[in-house]
N, C-alpha and C positions, 0 to 999 in steps of 0.2 A: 153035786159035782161042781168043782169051779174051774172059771175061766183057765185057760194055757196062756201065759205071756211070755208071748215070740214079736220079734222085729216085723214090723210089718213089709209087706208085697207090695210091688206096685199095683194089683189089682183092689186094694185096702182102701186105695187113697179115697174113693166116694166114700165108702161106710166110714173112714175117719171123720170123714167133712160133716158128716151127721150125723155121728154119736157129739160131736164139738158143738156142732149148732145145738142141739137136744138138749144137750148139759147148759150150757151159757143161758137159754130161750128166757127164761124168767130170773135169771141172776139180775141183780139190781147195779153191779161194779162193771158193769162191761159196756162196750159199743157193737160187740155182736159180731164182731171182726175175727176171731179168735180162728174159725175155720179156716179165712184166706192167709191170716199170718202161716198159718203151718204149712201152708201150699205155697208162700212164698218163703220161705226157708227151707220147703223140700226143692224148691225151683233152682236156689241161688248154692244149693250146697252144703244146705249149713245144718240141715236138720241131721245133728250129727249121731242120736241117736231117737229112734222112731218105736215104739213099742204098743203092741195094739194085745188087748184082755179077749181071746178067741175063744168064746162057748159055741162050741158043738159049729163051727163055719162061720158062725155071725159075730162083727166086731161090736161086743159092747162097752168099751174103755181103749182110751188110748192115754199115752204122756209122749211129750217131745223136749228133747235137751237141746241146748243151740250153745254155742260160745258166747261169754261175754267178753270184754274189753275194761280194764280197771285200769284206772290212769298209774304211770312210772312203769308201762311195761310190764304188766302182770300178764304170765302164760297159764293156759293149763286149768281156765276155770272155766265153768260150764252153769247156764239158768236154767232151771225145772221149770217147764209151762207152753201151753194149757196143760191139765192134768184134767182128762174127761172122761165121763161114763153116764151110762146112757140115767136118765132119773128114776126109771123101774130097777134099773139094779144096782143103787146106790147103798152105802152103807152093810156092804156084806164083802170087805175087805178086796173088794177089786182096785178100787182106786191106790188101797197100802202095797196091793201087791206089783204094781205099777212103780210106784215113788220104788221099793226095798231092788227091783229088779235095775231099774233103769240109774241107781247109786252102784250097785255091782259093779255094774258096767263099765261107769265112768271110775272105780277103782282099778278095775282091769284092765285100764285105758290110759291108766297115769297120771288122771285127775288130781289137780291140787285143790278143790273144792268145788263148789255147788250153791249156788243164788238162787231163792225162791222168794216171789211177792205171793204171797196167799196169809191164811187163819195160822194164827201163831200155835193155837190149841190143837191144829191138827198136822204140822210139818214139826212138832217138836219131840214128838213119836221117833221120828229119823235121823236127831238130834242136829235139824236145823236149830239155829238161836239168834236174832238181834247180835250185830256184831258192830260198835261202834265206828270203828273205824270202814267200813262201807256204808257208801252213800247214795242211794240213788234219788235223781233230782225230782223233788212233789212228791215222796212218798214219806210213810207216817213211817218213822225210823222200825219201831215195834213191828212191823208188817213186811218186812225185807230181812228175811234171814240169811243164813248161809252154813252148811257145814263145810269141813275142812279134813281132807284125808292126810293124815299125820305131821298136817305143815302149821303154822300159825295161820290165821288170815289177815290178808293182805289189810292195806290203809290204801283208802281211793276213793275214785268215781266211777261206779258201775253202770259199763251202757250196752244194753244189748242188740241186736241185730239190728240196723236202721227199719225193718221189718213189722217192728215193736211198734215204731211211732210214727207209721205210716196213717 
């Protein structure tokens, strides 16, 4: 049986904060922050879409969408991340069914696209892709994808939440 992915409750937000810390605990690219960014984005308003992988009452996966900001006045685009689930139940399509739901959404929503820093081998499934013309500052171009719901994408400087670089 697999997880139900529904928007989470406000009763979620602990079991979020530790399926995030749980997943992140031994990743070697993080500062271990990933929990309080999402708690400071659900704070400030911006965690505009919250989606938590519910097996049987217990959260064991979450993803969070937040707005980005591209320079020239670009609307209407959104970052994927953290994207978490817990390390026992990794790799048995929780984490895809996560990314494929929380894309719906931001279609259903009038999104003009979608910015992701993660594994190129694994957001390319979604048909994220390296898009040259975005740019986010210190990162490895290859490693910051983006798809795009029937528009081109944009040319810019992608910054997300001050949240991010807290």
């Amino acid at each position: 049986m697999r997880p139900i992915v529904r928007p989470e409750k406000p009763s979620d937000a602990e079991a979020i904060s530790k399926v995030i810390e749980l997943t992140f605990l031994n990743a070697p690219h993080t500062n271990h922050s990933e929990h309080i960014l999402v708690e400071a984005l659900r704070n400030a308003g911006d965690l505009t879409i919250s989606l938590v992988a519910d097996y049987r009452g217990a959260v064991v996966g979450h993803v969070a969408i937040s707005p980005v900001s591209i320079t020239g006045d670009i609307f209407r685009w959104y970052g994927l991340g953290p994207l978490s689930v817990k390390p026992e139940e990794q790799r048995k399509g929780i984490g895809s069914d996560l990314v494929r739901e929380a894309l719906r959404e931001l279609k259903i929503r009038g999104a003009a696209g979608c910015v992701v820093l993660g594994a190129p081998a694994y957001y390319a499934r979604f048909g994220f892709r390296p898009e040259p013309g975005l740019i986010l500052h210190g990162i490895e171009p290859k490693l910051f994808q983006a798809v795009t719901f029937g528009e081109r994408a944009p040319f810019g400087i992608v910054s997300y939440h001050p949240a991010f670089y807290a």
